[in-house]
TORKOL-4160 file (C-alpha; in steps of 0.2 Angstrom, whole numbers, padded with zeros to 4 digits, m for minus):
388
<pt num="1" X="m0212" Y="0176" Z="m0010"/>
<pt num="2" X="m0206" Y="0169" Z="0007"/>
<pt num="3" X="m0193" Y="0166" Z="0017"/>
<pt num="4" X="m0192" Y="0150" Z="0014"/>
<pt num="5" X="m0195" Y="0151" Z="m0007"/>
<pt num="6" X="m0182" Y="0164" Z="m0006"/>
<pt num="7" X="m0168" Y="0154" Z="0003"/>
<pt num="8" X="m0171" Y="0138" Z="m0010"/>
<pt num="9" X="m0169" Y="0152" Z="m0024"/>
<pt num="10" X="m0152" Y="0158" Z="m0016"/>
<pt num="11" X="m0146" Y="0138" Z="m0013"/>
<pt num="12" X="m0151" Y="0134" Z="m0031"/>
<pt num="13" X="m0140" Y="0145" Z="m0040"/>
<pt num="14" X="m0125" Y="0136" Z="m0039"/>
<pt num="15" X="m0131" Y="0117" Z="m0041"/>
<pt num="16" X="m0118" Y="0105" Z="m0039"/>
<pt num="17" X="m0118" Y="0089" Z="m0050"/>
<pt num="18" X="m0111" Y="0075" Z="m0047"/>
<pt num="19" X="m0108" Y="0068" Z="m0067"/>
<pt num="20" X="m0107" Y="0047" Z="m0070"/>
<pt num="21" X="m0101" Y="0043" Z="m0085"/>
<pt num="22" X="m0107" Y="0024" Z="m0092"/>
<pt num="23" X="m0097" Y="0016" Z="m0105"/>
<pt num="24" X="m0098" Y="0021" Z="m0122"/>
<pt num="25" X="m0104" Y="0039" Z="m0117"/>
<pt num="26" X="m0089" Y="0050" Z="m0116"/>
<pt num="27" X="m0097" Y="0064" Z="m0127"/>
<pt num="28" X="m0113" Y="0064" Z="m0117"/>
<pt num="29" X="m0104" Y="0066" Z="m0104"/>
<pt num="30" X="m0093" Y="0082" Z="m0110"/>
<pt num="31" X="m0108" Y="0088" Z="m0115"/>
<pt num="32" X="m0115" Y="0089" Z="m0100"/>
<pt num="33" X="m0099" Y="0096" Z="m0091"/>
<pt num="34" X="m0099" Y="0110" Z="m0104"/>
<pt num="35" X="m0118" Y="0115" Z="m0100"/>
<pt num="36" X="m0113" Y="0113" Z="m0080"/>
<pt num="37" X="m0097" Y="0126" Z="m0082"/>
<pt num="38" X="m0111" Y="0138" Z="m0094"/>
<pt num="39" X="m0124" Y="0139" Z="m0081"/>
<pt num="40" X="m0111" Y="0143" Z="m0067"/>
<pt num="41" X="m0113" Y="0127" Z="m0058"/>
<pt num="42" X="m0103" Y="0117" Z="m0049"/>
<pt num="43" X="m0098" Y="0099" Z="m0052"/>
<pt num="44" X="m0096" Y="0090" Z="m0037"/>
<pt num="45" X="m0082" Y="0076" Z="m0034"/>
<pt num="46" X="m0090" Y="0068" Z="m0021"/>
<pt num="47" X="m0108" Y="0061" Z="m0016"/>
<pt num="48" X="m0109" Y="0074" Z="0000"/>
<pt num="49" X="m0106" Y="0087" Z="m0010"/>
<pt num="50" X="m0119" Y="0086" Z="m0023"/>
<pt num="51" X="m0136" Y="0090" Z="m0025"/>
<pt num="52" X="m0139" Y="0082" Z="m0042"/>
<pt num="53" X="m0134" Y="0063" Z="m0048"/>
<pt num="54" X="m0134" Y="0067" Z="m0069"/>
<pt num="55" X="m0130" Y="0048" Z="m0075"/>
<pt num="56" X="m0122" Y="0049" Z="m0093"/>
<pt num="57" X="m0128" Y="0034" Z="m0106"/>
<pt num="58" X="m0140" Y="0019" Z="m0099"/>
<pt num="59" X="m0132" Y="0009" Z="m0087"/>
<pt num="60" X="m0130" Y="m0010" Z="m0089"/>
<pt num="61" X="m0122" Y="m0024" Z="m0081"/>
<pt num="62" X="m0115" Y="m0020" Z="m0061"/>
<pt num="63" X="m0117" Y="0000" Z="m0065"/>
<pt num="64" X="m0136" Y="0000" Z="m0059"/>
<pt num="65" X="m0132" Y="m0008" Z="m0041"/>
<pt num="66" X="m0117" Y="0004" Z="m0040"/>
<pt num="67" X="m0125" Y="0019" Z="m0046"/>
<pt num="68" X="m0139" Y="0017" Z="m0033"/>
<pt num="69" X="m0127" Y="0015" Z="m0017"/>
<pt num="70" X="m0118" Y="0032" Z="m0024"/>
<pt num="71" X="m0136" Y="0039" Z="m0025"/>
<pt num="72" X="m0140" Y="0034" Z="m0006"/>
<pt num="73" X="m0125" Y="0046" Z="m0002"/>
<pt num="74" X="m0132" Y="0061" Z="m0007"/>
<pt num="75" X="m0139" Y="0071" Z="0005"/>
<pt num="76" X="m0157" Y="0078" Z="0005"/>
<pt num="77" X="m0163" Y="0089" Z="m0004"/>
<pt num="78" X="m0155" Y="0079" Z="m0020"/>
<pt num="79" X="m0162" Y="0077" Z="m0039"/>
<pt num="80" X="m0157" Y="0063" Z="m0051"/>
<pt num="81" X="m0157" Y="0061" Z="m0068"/>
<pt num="82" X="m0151" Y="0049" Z="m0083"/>
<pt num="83" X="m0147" Y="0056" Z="m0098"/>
<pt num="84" X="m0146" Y="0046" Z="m0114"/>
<pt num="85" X="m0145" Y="0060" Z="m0129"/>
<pt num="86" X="m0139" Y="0077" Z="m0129"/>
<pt num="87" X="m0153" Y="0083" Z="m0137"/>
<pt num="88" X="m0165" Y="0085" Z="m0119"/>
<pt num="89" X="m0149" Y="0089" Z="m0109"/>
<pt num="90" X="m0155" Y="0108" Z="m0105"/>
<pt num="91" X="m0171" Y="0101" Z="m0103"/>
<pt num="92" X="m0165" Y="0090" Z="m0088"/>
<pt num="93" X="m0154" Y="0104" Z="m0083"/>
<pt num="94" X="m0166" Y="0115" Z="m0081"/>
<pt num="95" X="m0179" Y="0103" Z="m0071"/>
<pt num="96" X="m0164" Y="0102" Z="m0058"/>
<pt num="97" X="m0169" Y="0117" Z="m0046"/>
<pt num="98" X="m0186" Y="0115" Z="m0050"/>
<pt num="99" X="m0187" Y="0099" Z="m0042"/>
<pt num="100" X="m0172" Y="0105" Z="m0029"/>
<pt num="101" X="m0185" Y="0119" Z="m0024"/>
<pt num="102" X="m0201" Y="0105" Z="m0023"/>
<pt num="103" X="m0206" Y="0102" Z="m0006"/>
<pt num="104" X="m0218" Y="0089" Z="m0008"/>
<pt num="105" X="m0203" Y="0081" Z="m0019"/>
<pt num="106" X="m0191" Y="0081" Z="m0005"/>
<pt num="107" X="m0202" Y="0076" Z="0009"/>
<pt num="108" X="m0207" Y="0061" Z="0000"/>
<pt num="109" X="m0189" Y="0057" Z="m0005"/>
<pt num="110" X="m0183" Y="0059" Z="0013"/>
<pt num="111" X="m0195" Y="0050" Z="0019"/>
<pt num="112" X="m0193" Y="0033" Z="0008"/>
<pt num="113" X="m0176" Y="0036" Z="0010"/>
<pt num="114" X="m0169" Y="0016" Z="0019"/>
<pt num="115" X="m0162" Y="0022" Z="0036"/>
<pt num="116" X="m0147" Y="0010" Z="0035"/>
<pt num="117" X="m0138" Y="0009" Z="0017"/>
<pt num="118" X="m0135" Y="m0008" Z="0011"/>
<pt num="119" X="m0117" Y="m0012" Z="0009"/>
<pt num="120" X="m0114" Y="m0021" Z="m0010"/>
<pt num="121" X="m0106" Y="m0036" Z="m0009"/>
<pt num="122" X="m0087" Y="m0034" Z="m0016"/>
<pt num="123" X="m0080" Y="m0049" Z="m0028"/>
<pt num="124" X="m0070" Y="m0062" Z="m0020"/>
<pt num="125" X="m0078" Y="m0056" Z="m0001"/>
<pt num="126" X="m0092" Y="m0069" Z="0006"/>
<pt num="127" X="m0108" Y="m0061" Z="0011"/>
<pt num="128" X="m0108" Y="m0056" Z="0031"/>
<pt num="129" X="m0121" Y="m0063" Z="0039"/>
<pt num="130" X="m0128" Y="m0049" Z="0052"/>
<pt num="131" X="m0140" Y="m0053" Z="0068"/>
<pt num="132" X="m0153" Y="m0038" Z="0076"/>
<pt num="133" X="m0150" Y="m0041" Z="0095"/>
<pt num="134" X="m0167" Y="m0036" Z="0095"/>
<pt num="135" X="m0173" Y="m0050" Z="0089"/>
<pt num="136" X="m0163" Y="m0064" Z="0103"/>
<pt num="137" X="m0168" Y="m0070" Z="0118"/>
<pt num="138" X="m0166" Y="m0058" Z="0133"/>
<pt num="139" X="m0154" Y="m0067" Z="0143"/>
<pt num="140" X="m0143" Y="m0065" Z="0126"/>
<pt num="141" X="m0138" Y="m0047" Z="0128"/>
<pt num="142" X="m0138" Y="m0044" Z="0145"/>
<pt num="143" X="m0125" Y="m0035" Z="0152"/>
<pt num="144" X="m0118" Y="m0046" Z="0163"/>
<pt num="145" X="m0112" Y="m0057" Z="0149"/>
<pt num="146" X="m0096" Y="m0052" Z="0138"/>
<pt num="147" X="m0094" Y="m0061" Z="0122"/>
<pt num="148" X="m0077" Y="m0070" Z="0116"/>
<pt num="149" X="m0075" Y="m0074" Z="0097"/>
<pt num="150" X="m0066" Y="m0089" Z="0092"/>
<pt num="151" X="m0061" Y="m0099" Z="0079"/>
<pt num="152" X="m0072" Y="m0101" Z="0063"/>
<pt num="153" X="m0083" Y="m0084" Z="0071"/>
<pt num="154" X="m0092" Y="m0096" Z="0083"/>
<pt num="155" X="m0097" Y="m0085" Z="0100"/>
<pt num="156" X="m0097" Y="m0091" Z="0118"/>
<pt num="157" X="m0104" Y="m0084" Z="0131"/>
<pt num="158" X="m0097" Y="m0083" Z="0148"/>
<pt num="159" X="m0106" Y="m0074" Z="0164"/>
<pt num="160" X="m0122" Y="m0083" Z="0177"/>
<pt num="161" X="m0131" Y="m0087" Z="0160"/>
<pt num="162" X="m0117" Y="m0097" Z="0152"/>
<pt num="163" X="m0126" Y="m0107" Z="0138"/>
<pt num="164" X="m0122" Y="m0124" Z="0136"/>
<pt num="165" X="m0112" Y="m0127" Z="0120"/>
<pt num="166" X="m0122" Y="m0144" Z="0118"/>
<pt num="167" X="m0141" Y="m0137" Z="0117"/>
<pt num="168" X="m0143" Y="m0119" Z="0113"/>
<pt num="169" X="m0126" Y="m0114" Z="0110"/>
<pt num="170" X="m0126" Y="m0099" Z="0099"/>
<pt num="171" X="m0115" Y="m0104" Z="0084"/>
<pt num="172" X="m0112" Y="m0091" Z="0070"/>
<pt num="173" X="m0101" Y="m0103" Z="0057"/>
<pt num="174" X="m0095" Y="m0091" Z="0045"/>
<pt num="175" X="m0081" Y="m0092" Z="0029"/>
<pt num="176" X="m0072" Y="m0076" Z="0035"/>
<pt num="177" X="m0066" Y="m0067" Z="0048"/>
<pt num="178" X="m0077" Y="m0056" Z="0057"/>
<pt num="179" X="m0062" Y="m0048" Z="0071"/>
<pt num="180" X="m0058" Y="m0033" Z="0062"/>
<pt num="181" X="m0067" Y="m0018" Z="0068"/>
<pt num="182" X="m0086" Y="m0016" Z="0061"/>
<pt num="183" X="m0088" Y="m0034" Z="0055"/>
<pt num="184" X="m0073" Y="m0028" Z="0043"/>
<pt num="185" X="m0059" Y="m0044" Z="0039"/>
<pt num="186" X="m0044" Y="m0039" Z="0042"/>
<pt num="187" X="m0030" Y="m0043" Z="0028"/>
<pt num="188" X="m0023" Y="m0062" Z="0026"/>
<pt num="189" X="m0006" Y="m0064" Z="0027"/>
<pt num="190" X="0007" Y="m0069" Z="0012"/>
<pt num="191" X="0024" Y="m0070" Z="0008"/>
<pt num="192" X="0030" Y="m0055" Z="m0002"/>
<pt num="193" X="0044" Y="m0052" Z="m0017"/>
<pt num="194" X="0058" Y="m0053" Z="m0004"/>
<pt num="195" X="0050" Y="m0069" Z="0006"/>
<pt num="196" X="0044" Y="m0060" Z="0019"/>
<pt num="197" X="0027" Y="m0063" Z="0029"/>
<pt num="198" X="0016" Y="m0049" Z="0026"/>
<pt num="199" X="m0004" Y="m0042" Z="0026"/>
<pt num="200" X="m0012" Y="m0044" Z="0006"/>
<pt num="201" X="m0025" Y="m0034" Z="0006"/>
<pt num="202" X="m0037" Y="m0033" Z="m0009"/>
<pt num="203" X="m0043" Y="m0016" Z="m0016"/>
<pt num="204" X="m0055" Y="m0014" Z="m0032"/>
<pt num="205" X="m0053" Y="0002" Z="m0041"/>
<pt num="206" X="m0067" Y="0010" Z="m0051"/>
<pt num="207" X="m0079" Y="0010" Z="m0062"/>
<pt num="208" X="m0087" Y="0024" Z="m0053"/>
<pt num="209" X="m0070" Y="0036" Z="m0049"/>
<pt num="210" X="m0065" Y="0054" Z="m0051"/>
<pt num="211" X="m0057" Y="0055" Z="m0066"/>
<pt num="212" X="m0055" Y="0037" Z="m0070"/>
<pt num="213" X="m0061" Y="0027" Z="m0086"/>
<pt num="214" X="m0079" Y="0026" Z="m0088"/>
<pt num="215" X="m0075" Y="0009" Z="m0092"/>
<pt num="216" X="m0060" Y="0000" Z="m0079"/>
<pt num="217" X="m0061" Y="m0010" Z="m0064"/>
<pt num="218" X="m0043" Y="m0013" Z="m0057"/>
<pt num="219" X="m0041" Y="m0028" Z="m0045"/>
<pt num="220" X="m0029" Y="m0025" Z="m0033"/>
<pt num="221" X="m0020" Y="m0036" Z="m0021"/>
<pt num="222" X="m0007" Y="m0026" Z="m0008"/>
<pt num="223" X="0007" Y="m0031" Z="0002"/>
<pt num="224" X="0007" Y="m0016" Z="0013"/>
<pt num="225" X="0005" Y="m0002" Z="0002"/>
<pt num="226" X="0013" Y="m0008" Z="m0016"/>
<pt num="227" X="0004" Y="m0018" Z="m0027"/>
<pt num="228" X="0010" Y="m0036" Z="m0031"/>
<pt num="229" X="m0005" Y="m0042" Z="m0042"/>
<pt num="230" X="m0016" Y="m0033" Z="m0051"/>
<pt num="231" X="m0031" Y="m0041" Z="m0064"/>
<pt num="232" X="m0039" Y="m0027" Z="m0075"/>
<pt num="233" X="m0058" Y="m0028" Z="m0079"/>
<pt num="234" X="m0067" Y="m0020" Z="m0094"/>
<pt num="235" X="m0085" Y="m0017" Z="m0093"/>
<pt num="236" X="m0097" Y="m0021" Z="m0105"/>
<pt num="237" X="m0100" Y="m0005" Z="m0117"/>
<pt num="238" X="m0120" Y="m0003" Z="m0121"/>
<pt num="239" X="m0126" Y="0002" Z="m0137"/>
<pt num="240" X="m0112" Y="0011" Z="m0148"/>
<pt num="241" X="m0112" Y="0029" Z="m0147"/>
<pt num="242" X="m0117" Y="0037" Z="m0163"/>
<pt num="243" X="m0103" Y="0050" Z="m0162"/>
<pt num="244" X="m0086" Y="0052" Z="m0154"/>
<pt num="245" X="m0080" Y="0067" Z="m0147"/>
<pt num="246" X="m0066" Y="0075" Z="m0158"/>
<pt num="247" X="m0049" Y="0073" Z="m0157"/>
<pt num="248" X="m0042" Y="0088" Z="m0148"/>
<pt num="249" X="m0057" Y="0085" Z="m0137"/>
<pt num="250" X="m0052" Y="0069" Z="m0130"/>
<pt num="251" X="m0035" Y="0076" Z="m0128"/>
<pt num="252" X="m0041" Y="0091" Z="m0118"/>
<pt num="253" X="m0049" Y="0079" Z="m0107"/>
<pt num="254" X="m0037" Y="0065" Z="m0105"/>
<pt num="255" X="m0022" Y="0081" Z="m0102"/>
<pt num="256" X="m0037" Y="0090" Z="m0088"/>
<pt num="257" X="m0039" Y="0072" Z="m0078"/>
<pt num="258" X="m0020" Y="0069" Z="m0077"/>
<pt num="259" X="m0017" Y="0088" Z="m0071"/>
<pt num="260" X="m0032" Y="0085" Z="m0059"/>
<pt num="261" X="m0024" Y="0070" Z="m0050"/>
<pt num="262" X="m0007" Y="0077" Z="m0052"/>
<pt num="263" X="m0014" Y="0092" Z="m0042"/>
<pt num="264" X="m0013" Y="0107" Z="m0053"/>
<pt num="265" X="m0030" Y="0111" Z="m0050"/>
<pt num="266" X="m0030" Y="0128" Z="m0059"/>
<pt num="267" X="m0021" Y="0122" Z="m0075"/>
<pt num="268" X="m0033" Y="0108" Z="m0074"/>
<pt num="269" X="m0048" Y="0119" Z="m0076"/>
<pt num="270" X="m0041" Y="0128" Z="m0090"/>
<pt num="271" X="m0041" Y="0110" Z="m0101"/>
<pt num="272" X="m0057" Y="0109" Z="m0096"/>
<pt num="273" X="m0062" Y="0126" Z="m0100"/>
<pt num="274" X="m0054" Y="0120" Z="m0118"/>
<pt num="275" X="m0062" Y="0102" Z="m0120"/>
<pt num="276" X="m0080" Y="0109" Z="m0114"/>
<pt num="277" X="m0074" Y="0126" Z="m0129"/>
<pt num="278" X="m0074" Y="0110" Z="m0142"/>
<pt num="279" X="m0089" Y="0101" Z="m0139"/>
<pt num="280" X="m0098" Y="0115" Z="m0137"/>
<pt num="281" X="m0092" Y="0121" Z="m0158"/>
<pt num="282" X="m0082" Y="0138" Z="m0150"/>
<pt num="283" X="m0070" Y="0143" Z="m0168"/>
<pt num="284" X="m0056" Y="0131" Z="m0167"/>
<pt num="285" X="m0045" Y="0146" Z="m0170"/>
<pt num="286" X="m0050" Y="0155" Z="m0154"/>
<pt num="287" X="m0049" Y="0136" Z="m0144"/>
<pt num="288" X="m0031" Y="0136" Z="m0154"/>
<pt num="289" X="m0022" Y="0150" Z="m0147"/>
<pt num="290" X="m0026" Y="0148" Z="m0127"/>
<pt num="291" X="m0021" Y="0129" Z="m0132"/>
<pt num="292" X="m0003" Y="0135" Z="m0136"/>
<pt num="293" X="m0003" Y="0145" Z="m0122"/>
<pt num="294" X="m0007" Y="0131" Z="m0110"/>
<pt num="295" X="0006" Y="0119" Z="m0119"/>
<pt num="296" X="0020" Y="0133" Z="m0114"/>
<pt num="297" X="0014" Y="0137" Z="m0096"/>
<pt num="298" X="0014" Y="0115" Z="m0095"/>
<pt num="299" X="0032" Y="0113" Z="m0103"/>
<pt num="300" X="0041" Y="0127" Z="m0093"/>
<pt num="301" X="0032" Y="0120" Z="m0076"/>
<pt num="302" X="0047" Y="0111" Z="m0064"/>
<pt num="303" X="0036" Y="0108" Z="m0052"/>
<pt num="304" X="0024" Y="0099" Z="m0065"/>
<pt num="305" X="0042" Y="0089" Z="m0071"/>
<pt num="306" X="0047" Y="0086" Z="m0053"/>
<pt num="307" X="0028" Y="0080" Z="m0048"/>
<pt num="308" X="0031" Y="0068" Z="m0064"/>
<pt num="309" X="0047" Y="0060" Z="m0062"/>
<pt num="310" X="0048" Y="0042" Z="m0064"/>
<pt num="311" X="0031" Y="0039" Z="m0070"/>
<pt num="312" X="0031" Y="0030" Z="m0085"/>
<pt num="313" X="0018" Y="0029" Z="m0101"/>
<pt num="314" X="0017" Y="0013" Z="m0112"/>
<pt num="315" X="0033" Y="0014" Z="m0123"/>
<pt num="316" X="0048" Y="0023" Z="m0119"/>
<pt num="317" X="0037" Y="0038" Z="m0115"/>
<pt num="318" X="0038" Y="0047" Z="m0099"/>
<pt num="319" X="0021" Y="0054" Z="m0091"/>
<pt num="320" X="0027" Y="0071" Z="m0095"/>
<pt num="321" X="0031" Y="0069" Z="m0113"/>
<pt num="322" X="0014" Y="0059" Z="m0114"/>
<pt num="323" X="0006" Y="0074" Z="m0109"/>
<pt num="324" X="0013" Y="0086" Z="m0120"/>
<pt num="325" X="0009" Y="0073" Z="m0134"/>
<pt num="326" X="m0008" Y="0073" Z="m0132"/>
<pt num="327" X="m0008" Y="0095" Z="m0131"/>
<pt num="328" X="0003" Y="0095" Z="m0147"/>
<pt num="329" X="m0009" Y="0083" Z="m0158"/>
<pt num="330" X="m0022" Y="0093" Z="m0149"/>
<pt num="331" X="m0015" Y="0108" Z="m0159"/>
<pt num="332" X="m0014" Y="0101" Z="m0174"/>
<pt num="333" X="m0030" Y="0093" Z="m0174"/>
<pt num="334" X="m0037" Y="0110" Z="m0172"/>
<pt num="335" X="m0025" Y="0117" Z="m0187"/>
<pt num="336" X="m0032" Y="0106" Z="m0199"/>
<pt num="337" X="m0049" Y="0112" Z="m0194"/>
<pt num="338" X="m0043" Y="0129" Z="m0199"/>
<pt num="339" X="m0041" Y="0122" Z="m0216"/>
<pt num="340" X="m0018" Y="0125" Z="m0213"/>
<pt num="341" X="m0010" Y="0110" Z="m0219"/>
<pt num="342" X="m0005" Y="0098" Z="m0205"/>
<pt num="343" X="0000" Y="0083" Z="m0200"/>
<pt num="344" X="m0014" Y="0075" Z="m0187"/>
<pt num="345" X="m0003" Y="0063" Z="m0178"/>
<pt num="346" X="m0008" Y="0049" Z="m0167"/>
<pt num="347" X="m0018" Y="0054" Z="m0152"/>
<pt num="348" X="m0010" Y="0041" Z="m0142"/>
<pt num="349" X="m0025" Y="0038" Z="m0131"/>
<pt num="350" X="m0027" Y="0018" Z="m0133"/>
<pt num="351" X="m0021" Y="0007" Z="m0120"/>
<pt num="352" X="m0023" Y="m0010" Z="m0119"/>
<pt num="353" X="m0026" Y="m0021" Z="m0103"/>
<pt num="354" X="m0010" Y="m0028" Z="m0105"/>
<pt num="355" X="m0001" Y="m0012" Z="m0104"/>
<pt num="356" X="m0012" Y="m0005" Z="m0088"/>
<pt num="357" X="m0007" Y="m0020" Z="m0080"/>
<pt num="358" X="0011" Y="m0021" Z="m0081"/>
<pt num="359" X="0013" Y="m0002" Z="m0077"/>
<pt num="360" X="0004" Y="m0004" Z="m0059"/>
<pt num="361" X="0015" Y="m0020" Z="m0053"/>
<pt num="362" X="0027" Y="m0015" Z="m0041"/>
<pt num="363" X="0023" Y="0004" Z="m0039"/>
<pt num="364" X="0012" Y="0012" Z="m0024"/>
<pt num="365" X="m0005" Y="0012" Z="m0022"/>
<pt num="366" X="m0004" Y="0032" Z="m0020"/>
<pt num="367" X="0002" Y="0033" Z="m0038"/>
<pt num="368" X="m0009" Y="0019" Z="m0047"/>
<pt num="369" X="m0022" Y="0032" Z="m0051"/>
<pt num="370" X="m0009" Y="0043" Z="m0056"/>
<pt num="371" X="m0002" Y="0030" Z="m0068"/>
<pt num="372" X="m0018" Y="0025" Z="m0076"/>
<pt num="373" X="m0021" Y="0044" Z="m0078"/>
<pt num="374" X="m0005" Y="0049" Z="m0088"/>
<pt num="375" X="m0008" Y="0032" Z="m0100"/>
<pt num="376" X="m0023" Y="0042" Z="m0108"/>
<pt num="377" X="m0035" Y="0028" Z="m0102"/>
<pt num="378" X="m0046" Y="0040" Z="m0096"/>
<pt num="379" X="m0058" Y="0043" Z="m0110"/>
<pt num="380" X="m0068" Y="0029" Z="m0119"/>
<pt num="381" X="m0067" Y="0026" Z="m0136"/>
<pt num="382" X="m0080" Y="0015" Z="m0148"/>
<pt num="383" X="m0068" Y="0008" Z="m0160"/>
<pt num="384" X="m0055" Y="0016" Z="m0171"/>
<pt num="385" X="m0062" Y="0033" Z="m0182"/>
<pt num="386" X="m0067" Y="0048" Z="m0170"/>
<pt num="387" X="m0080" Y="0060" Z="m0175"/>
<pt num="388" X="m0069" Y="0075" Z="m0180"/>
């Protein structure tokens, strides 16, 4: 073996995936994070740090477009794969490093790669129309020439070659404007809650988001950090699943992704360690008694009540008191399994539209995932009976 065989074994020890999960595929997609954590690997939060895309459930609708862009991220050497059924999930797995370590693969891959990404277009932005200088007339880009933008993006020139605005005046009429650095418009102004002129800007959140719904687009529009409108987009499901992942499961997960974005990494990881436990048919006793002893460490945590405050869940429920909901129905979904009498109570996961809306009015963009994070919204659900 050489060097170089041995240093793409040493680099392919620890992959790092980078998990998508489609609508509708929320146990496919525990699955897969369950098999990740077995084999030692990593799962990456970010396009630059993965070298694996694993796409959960078929894609439809705007996913495909949006998944390819996150796909151009990834640097080279990279590996994707979609994954529709459980049952060929270590099969894929295991073809990961294989193809990682294929140097014909890569080289082909690099090499097709485009060399500028293309930017999607975003909703309610018009398309920018983009010139190559490469492509006018000499005298066009000379450097004795400056260019001033003016109203409706049309540019004169002004230096010993001034162009006449009544023969070949180059005229770029466009429906936004291009002054902000990049090409990028800057925001509008509009009056805000108190009447005052300020900057809206408008920010789309998700689909494709760490530890957000599978399934929700929030549409933002800003007045300087707060959120004043906000329209909520669901995305269509593809084919239902023909199993949900079980109660405490769900639970596990909604409790690790609201511990993530709280920030409480290492708690975080133990609900994950306790959903991945679940899905992968560890004795529900065993999963039971860690589960209790997470529930304490969670409800004894100031910093965890203090990091919480004033973030409310639909209801008279405070995020906190959400979270430990979802861990004490986790428990006693678990107990019933053990065949103890019990009484399952509502999981406390479904969210409406309605209700994400009205709870990201008026608050600051820095907590809006947070918000949508401690309404439970963050695993999707095919209609109302769960796979237990």
């Amino acid at each position: 073996m050489g060097v170089a065989d041995w240093i793409a074994g040493v680099g392919t020890r620890r992959v790092h995936v980078l998990v998508i999960e489609t609508p509708g595929s929320s146990l496919l997609r525990m699955r897969a994070q369950a098999a990740i954590a077995a084999r030692g690997w990593v799962e990456a939060t970010s396009p630059a740090d993965a070298d694996a895309l694993l796409v959960c459930g078929q894609p439809i609708g705007p996913l495909p477009d949006l998944i390819d862009a996150v796909w151009e991220q990834i640097p080279s050497p990279r590996h994707r794969v979609t994954l529709t059924q459980s049952g060929t999930l270590a099969e894929f797995l295991d073809g990961i490093p294989v193809a990682l370590r294929d140097e014909r693969v890569q080289r082909a891959d690099a090499r097709d790669r485009p060399r500028h990404r293309p930017m999607l277009p975003v909703e309610g932005m018009p398309e920018m129309t983009t010139v190559d200088m490469r492509d006018l007339p000499e005298k066009h880009h000379s450097g004795t020439e400056t260019e001033t933008p003016v109203k409706n993006g049309s540019m004169h020139k002004d230096g010993p070659d001034k162009i006449s605005s009544s023969d070949s005046e180059m005229d770029m009429d466009m429906d936004m404007d291009m002054s902000g650095p990049a090409g990028i418009p800057l925001a509008e102004g509009s009056q805000d809650r108190d009447d005052l002129e300020m900057d809206a800007t408008h920010l789309t959140l998700g689909p494709i988001l760490t530890a957000w719904p599978a399934d929700l687009v929030l549409h933002c529009i800003l007045h300087g950090d707060v959120v004043t409108d906000a329209r909520v987009e669901r995305l269509v499901h593809g084919a239902p699943p023909t199993e949900q992942p079980a109660t405490a499961a769900r639970l596990c997960d909604a409790a690790a992704r609201l511990l993530s974005i709280v920030g409480w990494d290492p708690v975080a990881r133990q609900a994950d360690r306790l959903r991945n436990d679940i899905v992968s048919g560890v004795a529900p006793r065993d999963v039971s008694r860690r589960l209790i002893h997470l529930t304490g460490r969670i409800r004894r945590s100031r910093t965890l009540r203090w990091s919480l405050a004033g973030i409310q869940a639909p209801g008279a429920e405070s995020a906190r008191e959400r979270l430990l909901s979802w861990l004490l129905t986790a428990q006693e979904s678990l107990t019933a399994h053990e065949g103890r009498p019990s009484q399952v109570l509502a999981d406390g996961l479904a969210v409406s539209e309605a209700d994400i809306q009205r709870a990201v009015l008026g608050q600051e963009l820095a907590t809006v995932r947070l918000i949508v994070a401690s309404m439970g919204a963050g695993t999707s659900r095919m209609g109302e009976a769960g796979h237990e």
